[in-house]
N, C-alpha and C positions, 0 to 999 in steps of 0.2 A: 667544479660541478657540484651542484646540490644535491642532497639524498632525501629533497623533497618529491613528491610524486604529485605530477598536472595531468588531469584528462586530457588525451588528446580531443574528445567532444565533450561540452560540454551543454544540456540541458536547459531553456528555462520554459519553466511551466510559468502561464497565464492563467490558469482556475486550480482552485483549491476549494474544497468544503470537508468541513469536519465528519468524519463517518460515526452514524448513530447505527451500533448493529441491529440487525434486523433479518429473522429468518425467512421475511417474506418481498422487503423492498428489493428490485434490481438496478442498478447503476445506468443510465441513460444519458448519456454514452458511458462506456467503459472506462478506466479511470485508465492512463498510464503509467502510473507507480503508485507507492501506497508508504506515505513516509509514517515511521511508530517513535511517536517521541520519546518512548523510554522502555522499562521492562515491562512485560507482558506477554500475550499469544495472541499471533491472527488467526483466527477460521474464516479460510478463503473457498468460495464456489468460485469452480472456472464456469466458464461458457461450454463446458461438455460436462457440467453435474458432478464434477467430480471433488469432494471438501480438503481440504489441506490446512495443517493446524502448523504454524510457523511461530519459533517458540523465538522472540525476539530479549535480546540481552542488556541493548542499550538502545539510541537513537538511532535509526537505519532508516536507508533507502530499498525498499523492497522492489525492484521491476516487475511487478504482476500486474496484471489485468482482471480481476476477479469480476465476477457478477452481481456478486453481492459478499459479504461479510455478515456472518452469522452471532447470535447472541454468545455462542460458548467463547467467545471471546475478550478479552481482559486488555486493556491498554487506552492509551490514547491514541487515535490513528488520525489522516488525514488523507482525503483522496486527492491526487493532481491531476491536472489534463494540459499537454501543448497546446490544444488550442485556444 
């Protein structure tokens, strides 16, 4: 047996766009993950106003649905969407 690890699901997103932040654009529709291709921090708006700054270390798949992504933010990001 291998001590490699396989999702049992596995994900593929069909849209992607690079995220320019912005403290005033909103996301139409809401993105379903939000990949940071390296170090930096996310400032995330959810859909109830509330900001969250997500201090990322490397490349990660982040599961949020943000509203938008604010300037106090540092990174490369990208939004995806299943559909």
């Amino acid at each position: 047996m291998s001590d490699c690890f396989f999702p049992t699901s596995v994900r593929s997103y069909r849209r992607w766009a690079t995220i320019t932040p912005s403290d005033s654009a909103i996301f139409d529709p809401l993105p379903d993950a939000i990949y940071c291709s390296g170090q930096g921090h996310l400032s995330a708006v959810g859909s109830d106003d509330v900001t969250v700054s997500f201090q990322v270390l490397g490349p990660t798949l982040l599961p949020i649905s943000p509203k938008k992504v604010t300037t106090d933010s540092a990174g490369t990001y990208i939004a995806l969407w299943l559909i």
